[in-house]
N, C-alpha and C positions, 0 to 999 in steps of 0.2 A: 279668413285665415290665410298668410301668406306661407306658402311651402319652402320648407327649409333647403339652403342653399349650401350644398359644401364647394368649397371654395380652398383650393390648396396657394399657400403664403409660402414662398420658398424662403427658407434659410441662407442667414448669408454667412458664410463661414471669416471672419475675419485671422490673422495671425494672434495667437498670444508672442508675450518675450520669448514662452520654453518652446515654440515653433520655430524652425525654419523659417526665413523670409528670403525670398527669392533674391538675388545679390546682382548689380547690373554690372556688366565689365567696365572697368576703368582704362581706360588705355591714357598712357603718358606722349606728351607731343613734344618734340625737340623743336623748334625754327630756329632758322638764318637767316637773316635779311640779305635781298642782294644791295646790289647801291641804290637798283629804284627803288627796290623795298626800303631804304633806309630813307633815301628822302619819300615818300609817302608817309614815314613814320614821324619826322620834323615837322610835315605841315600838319599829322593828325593827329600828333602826338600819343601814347602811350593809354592812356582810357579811353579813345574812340577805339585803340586797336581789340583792347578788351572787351570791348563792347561787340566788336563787332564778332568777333571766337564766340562770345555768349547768344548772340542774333543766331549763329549759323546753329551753332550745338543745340539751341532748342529748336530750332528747325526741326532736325533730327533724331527728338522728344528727347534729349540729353539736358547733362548741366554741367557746368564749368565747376568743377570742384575749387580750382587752385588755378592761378596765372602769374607769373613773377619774370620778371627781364632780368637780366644776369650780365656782370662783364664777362667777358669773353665768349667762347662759340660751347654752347651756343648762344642765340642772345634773347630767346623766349622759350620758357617750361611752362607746359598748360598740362594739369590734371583733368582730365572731365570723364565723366558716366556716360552712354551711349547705350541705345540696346542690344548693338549686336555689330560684330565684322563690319559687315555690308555698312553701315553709318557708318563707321569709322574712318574705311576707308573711301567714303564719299565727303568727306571731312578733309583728309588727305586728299584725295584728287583735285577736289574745287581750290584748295591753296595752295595745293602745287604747279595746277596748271594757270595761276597767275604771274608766274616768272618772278613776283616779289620777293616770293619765300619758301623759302626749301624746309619740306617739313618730314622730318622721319618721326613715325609714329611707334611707339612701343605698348604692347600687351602688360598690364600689369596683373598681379596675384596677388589674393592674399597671402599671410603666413601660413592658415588652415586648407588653403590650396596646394603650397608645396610641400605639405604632409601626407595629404590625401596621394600625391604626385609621388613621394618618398618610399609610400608603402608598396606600389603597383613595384609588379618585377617583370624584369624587361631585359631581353636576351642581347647582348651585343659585342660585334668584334672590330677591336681596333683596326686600322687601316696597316695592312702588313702585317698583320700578325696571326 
């Protein structure tokens, strides 16, 4: 007779829709090409450059939501998910300290974030007053 064996199977808890699911920050990316940046952009044209924002962003277990060039300045908006500050702004440092392109990075929110933001009260006094 083989003796009985208990054996614990963990649970794995997955989200339903009525849970919460954990939300990764999106930060919004402005660039400006300088001139080198611009010709580096002639020879490699406009989907190497996309490619190459999507290479680095999953580097840093991100993903390029949105990518679009625009006339005028700035002359590329990139949407992308990152997990955190820290990637983001290693995101930002590695293409800024290429001299090609000046990249200022913005934090975005959701709608239900500047609710949450709306309701917090928070003491403050104008400057001179």
């Amino acid at each position: 007779m083989i003796p009985a064996m208990h054996v614990k199977i963990p649970v794995l808890n997955f989200p339903t829709t009525k849970q919460k699911r954990c939300r990764r920050p999106k930060y919004l990316y402005q660039a400006r090409y300088s001139p080198e940046g611009t010709k580096g952009l002639l020879k490699d044209g406009g989907s190497k450059r996309r490619a190459a924002a999507e290479e680095m962003t999953k580097a840093l277990d991100g993903k390029v939501e949105a990518f679009y060039y625009a006339f005028g300045e700035p002359d590329v908006f990139v949407i992308a998910d990152v997990p955190d500050h820290a990637s983001a702004a290693a995101f930002s440092l590695a293409v800024n300290a290429s001299g090609a392109v000046q990249l200022k990075t913005t934090v975005l929110m959701t709608p239900e974030e500047m609710d949450a933001a709306a309701k917090k009260s928070v003491s403050y006094r104008a400057p001179g007053k």
